[in-house]
N, C-alpha and C positions, 0 to 999 in steps of 0.2 A: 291322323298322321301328323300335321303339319299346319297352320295358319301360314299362308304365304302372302297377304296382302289387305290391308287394314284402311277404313276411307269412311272420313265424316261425310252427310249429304246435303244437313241439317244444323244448326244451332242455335238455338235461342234462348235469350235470356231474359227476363222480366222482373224489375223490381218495385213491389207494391208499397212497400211503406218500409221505416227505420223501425228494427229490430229492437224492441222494449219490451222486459218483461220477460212472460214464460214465453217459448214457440218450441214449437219441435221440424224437425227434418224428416224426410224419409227418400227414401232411394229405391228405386223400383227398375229393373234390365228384362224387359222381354222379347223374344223371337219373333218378327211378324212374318217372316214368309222363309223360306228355303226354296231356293234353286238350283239347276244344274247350271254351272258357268263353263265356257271356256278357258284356257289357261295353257298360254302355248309357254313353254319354256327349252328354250333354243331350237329346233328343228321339230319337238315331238312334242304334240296337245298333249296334256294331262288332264286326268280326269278330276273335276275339283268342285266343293258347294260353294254359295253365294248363300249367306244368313246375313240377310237383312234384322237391323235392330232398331229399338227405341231404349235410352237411358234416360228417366226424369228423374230429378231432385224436386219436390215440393217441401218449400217453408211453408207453415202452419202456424197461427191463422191469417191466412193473406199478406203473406211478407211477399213472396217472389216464388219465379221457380225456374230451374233450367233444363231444357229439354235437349238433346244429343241424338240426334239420326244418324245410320249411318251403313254399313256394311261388311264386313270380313269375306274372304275366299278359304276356304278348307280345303285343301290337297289330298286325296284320299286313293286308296283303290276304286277300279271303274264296280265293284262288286258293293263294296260298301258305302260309293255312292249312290245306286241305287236301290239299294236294303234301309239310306236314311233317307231317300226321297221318299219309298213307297208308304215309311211306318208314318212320315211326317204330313201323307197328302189326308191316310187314313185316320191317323190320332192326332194330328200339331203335336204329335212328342219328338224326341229325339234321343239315342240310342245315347245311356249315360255317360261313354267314355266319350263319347262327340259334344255329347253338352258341359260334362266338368272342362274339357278343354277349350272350347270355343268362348262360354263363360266366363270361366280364368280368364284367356283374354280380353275379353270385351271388360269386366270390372279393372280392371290394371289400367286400361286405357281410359276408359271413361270415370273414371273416380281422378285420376289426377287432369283430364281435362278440366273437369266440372270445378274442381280445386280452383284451378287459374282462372275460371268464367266468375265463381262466387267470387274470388278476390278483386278482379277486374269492375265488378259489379260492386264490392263492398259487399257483399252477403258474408255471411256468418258461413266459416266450413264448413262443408257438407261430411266431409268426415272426421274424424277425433285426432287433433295434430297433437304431440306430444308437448307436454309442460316439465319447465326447468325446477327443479326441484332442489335447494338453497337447504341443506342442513349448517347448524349454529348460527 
C-alpha cells in the first residue's frame, strides 16, 4: 500500500587504498527479516510491516566498501500483512508487488546515500553520474 516511515540503524564506511587502475563496484539490497510492527496513526493502530535491510557497495580489489542498515514500515491491510508474514516465515520470500515497492524504495534511498558516503569518503561513485558531452 504505502511506505510510511524510513530509518538508517547502521552506517559504515571503509577505505582500504587509493583507487588505481582497473576496480569494479557492486551493490548488493537484501531483506534480513520481516515483522509485524506497530503504527499508530492518530487515535487508530494500523496495521503495518517492519523490513529490516542491508545495502553494501563493495569496491574491488580491496579499495573500500559501504555498508547501510536499516529499516522501512509498510502500511498494508491487516489480511495482507499477514499473507506476507506467513509466505515470508515459510520461504524469506515476499509477495512481488510488496517487494518491487519496498525495493524501489530502499534503492532510491540508499543509492543516493551511499553517493554522499563514497563522496565524503573520496570513493569512486558507486553509481554512473552522468558526463557533459562538448560537441565542436
Amino acid at each position: 500500500m504505502t511506505i510510511v516511515g524510513f530509518n538508517y540503524s547502521k552506517m559504515v564506511a571503509d577505505k582500504s587504498l587509493t583507487a588505481t587502475g582497473k576496480f569494479s563496484i557492486t551493490s548488493n539490497l537484501s531483506i534480513k527479516d520481516v515483522e509485524e510492527a506497530s503504527f499508530v496513526m492518530g487515535k487508530d493502530k494500523q496495521d503495518s510491516l517492519k523490513f529490516n535491510f542491508m545495502f553494501e557497495t563493495i569496491y574491488a580489489p580491496d579499495l573500500g566498501k559501504i555498508i547501510l542498515e536499516g529499516s522501512v514500515i509498510y502500511l498494508e491491510a491487516k489480511e495482507k500483512v499477514q499473507e506476507t508474514l506467513k509466505t515470508w516465515k515459510k520461504t524469506k520470500k515476499l509477495p512481488k508487488d510488496v517487494m518491487q515497492e519496498v525495493l524501489t524504495s530502499l534503492l532510491n534511498r540508499c543509492n543516493v546515500q551511499a553517493l554522499i558516503v563514497a563522496r565524503d569518503m573520496n570513493l569512486p561513485s558507486p553509481i554512473p553520474l552522468p558526463k557533459v558531452q562538448i560537441d565542436g
